[in-house]
N, C-alpha and C positions, 0 to 999 in steps of 0.2 A: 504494500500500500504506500502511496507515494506521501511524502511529509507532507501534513496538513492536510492529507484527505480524508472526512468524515470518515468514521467506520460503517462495517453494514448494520452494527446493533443502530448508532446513531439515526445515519439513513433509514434505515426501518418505522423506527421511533417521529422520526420527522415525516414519515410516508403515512404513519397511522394515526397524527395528530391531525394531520391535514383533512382525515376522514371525520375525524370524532369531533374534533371544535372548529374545522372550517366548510365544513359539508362537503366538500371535494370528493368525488369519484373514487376509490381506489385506484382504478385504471391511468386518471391524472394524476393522483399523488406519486406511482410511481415511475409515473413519464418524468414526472418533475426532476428526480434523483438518477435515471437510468444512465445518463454522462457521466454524471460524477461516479458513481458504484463500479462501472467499468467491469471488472472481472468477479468482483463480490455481489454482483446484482441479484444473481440466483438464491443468494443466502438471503440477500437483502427481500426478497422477492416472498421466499419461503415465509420470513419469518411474519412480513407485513400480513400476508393470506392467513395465517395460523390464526395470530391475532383476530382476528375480523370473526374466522369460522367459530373459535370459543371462546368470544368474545366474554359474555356473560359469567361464564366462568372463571376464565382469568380474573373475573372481576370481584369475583366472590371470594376466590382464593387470597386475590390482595387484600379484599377485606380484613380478610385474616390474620393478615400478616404486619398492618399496619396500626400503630396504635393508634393514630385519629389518620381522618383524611386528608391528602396532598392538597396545597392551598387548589383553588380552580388555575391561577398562573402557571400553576406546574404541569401543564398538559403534554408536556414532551415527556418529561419525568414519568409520569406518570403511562406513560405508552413506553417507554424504556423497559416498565416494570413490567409491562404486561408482556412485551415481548420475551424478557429474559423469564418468566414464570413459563411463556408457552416452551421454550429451549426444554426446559430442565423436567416439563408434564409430557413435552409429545414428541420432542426431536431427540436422536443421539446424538448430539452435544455431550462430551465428557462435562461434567461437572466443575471442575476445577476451570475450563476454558467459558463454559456461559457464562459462568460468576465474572470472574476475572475481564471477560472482553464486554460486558454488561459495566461495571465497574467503571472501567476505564473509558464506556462511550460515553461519559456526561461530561468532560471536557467539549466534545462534540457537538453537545444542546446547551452548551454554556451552564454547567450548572456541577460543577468540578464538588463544591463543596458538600454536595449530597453524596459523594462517596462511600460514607459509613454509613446510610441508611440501605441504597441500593445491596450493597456488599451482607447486612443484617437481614433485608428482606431474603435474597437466594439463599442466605446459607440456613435461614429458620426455615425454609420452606423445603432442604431438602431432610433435614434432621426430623421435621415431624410431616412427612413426605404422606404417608402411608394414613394418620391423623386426619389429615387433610382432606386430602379425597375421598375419607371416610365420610365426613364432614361432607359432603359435594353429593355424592351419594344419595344423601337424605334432603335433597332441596330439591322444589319442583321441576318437573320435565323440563320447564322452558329459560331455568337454570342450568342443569346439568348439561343441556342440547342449546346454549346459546340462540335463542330463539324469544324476541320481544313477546312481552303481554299482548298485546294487540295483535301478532301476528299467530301464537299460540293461540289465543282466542277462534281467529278467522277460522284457523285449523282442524280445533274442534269442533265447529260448528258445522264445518263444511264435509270432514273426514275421520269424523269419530273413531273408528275404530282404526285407522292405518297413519294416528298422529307422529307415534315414533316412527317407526317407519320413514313417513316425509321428514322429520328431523336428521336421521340418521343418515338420509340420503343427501340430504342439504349441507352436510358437513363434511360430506365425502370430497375427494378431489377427482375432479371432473374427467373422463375419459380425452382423449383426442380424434373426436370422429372429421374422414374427410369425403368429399364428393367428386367422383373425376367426371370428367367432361366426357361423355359421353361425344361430341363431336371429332374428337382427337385421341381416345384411348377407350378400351376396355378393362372393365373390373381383374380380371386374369391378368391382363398384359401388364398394370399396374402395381399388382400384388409382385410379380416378378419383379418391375424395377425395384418396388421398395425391397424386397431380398436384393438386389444386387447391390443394392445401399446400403445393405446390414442393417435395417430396418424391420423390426419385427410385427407381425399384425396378428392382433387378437380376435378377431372375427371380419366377417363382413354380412351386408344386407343386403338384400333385393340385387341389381345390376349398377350400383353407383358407390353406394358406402364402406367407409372400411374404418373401422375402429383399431388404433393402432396400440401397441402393448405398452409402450411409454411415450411422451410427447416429445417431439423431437421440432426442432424451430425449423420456421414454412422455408430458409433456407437447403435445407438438405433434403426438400421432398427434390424428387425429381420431377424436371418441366414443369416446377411451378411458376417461375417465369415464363414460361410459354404455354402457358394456362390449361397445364393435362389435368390439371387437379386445385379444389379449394377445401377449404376450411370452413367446415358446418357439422353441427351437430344433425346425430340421426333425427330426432323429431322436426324439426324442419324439413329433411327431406322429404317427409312422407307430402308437405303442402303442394310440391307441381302435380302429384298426381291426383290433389284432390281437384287442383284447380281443373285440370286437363286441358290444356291450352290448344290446340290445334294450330298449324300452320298457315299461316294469312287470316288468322284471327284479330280481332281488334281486343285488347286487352289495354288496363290499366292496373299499376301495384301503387296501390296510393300511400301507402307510408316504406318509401321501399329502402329507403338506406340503412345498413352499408352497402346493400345489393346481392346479400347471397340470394334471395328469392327471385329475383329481378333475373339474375344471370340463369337459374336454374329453370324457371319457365323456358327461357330463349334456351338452353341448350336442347331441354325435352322435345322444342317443336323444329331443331335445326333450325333455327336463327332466324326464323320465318315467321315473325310473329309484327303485328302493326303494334308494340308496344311504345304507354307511358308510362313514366315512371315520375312519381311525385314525392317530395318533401319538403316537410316545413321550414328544414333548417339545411340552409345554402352549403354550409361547411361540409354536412354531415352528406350532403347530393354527392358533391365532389367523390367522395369514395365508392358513389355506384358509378361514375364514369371511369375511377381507375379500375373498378374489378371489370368492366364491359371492354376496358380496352385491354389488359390484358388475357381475358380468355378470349379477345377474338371475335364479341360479342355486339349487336348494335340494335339501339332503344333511342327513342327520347329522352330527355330528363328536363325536369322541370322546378325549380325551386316554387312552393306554392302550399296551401293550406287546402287541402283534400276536402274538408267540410266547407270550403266556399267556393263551389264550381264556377260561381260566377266571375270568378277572377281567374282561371283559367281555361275553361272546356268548351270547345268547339262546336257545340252541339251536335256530334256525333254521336250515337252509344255504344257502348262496348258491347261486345261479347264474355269476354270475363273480366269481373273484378276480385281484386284481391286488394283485404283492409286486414294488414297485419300490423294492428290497432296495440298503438305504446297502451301500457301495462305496469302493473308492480313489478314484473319480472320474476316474480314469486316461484316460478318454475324453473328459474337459473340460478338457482342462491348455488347450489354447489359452483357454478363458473363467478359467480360476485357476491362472494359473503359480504360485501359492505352496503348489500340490499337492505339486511338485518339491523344495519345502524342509520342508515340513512333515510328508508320509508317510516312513513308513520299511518296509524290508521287510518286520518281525516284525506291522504291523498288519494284513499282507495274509491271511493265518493266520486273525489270530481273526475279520477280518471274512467269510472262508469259512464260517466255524463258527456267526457271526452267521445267517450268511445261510442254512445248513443251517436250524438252529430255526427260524425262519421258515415254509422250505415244511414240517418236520415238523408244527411244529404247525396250519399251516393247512390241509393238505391232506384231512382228514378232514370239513374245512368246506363241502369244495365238492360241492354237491346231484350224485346222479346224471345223466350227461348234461351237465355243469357244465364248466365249463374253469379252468385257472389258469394264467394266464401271468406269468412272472417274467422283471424285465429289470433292467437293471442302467446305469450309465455306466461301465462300466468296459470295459479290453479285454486283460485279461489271463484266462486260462486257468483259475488258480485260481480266478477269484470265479463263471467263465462255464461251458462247456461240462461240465468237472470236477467244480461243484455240481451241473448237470442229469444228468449221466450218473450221481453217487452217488444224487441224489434218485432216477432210472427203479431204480437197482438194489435199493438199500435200503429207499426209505420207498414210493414206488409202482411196483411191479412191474407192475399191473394198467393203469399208466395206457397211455392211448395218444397219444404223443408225436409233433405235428406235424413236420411240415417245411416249414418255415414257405417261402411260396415267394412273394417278394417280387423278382418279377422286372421291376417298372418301377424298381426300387433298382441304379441303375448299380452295379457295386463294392463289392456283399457277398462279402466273405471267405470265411468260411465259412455254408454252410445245408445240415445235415442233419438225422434229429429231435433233437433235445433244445435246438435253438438258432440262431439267424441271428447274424454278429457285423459288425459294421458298421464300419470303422477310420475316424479322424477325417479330415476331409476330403474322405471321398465325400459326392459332390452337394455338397459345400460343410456339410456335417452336422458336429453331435461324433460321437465315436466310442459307441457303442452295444450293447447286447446285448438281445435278444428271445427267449422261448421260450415256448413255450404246452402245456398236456398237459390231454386231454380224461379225465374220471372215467368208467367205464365204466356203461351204463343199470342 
């Protein structure tokens, strides 16, 4: 580590304040640090995800350990501790090297002179280690499984009997699933290159998916600059086939970025699709034109608000739409445990209400004989089943509402019309929501 560069406990610690008292992303907190870390990123990386996934816990544990509370000032301090607490509960970290490299990060956060407290929390946490956890044990599920009251709450209500379960799955670390392009390679020819890469694969799906045995950076896939292959998890794939896109179809993906959906219709229909592509947020468009220009791919895209057709839509109508409607995200907590710190339950609400406008305003768009399917990563009830069942009552009485019947999908929860919900963990998937509703001729 070169003089004067933060350590990774530091960086870490400054990656998971940023989440906890600036609201920041994880994803941005640790773009923020990712120059500086350099070759300790990965540790830096580890430890910030740990933090986040037992979260609640670590915080109980500190409880414990501390005789009153860190002032609120001490926010870095205080994510230092949580980080070196997760070292010494879930990583193999020798003992003597967390303490010690925990210890020595608070020069890092400016804060040198809390050395004897850091140093007295790890070393009493590993002496009555076993105490502890005991301790942790006996406190409620949404405790032990770092999982907020409000969120534990939805859970119950929504999934009574398969709570742990969605916890347990939610704290796991995410598989690596990818999607080859079908335009440029097949699923076999693929699976070869990744062996000639030394690249291991753990399964695969249908003719596009492949779950890989450890995640390896988009770097050393093969042709991924030349767009033989992307990065998406299995439960998304299954959306081009609900969509069914056909060729010389007029389609619209109204919240489509970063564009893995966007690209995977157009591969399914061979490039042959009258596609738009819409989103609200200009920045976030930008990254469906880089995923369409390197796999080869060619759509419209449009910066614009999907709920106010009237500022973009030509009065044409589509033939399918697709309203892959922002969300809690509540079916990707295993890919962003800082889901768990940063949603609250009042945002569940308005993004219902989000997502209503949505099919209101775009349902009028879809041509007779047209479909719209709307999905979601969420797995909670409000944003899923509840939006389709007010959408068939309210906005289309007329339509006719699939049942979507996805029976090579071990461990669909629910499928009747208005929705399939997918819980994270089946097949090794996030958690997901699917629905589809046909316009009448």
């Amino acid at each position: 580590m070169a003089a004067g560069t933060p350590s990774a406990r530091a960086l870490a610690a400054h990656a998971t304040a940023d989440v906890l008292q600036r609201g920041r992303s994880l994803d941005q907190a640790l773009a923020a640090v990712r120059d500086v870390a350099g070759s300790q990123y990965s540790l830096v990386s580890n430890i910030a995800y740990g933090v986040q996934r037992h979260r609640l816990a670590l915080e109980f544990l500190l409880g414990q350990l501390l005789n009153k509370p860190l002032a609120k000032r001490e926010g870095e301090v205080h994510a230092l501790l949580l980080g070196g607490l997760f070292e010494r509960w879930q990583m193999s970290t020798p003992a003597h090297a967390a303490v010690s490299q925990t210890v020595n990060a608070l020069p890092g956060i400016k804060r040198p002179r809390l050395k004897g407290l850091a140093n007295a929390v790890l070393r009493r946490f590993d002496r009555e280690r076993d105490a502890l956890l005991a301790q942790l044990e006996r406190q409620p599920d949404g405790v032990r499984h770092s999982h907020p009251r409000w969120l534990e709450d939805h859970l119950r209500t929504d999934w009574s009997d398969r709570v742990l379960e969605i916890m347990q799955s939610n704290n796991a670390r995410a598989p690596m699933w990818l999607r080859i392009n079908v335009m440029k390679t097949t699923l076999n020819a693929y699976c070869e290159s990744l062996a000639a890469s030394g690249i291991d694969v753990a399964s695969t799906y249908g003719q596009t998916a492949i779950c890989l045995d450890s995640p390896v950076p988009v770097s050393a896939l093969p042709g991924f600059d030349d767009g033989w292959v992307s990065v998406q998890d299995l439960a998304p794939q299954w959306v081009a086939d609900v969509v069914d896109a056909k060729p010389d179809m007029r389609v619209l993906d109204a919240c489509a970025a970063p564009g893995g959906k966007t690209a995977h219709l157009l591969e399914a229909a061979g490039n042959q699709l009258d596609l738009l592509a819409l989103d609200v947020d200009a920045k976030r468009l930008s990254m469906v034109d880089e995923t369409l220009d390197r796999l080869g791919l060619a759509a419209k895209t449009r910066a614009a608000d999907a709920a106010q057709p009237e500022t973009w839509w030509d009065g044409a109508t589509f033939d399918r739409i697709l309203i892959d409607a922002p969300c809690s995200a509540t079916g990707v907590i295993r890919r962003h445990p800082d889901i768990k710190s940063l949603r609250r339950s009042s945002d569940i609400e308005a993004l219902a209400e989000r997502q209503m406008a949505l099919l209101r305003a775009l349902w009028p768009l879809v041509a007779p004989g047209g479909s719209l399917v709307y999905a979601t990563c969420s797995i909670l009830k409000r944003e899923n089943s509840d939006v389709t069942d007010r959408f068939c009552r309210d906005i289309a009485p007329d339509a006719r509402c699939d049942e979507l019947r996805l029976d090579n999908i071990k461990g669909v929860i629910e499928a009747k019309p208005g929705g399939v919900q997918i819980l994270p963990g089946t097949q090794n998937a996030d958690g997901f929501f699917l629905s589809r509703f046909w316009r009448p001729d």
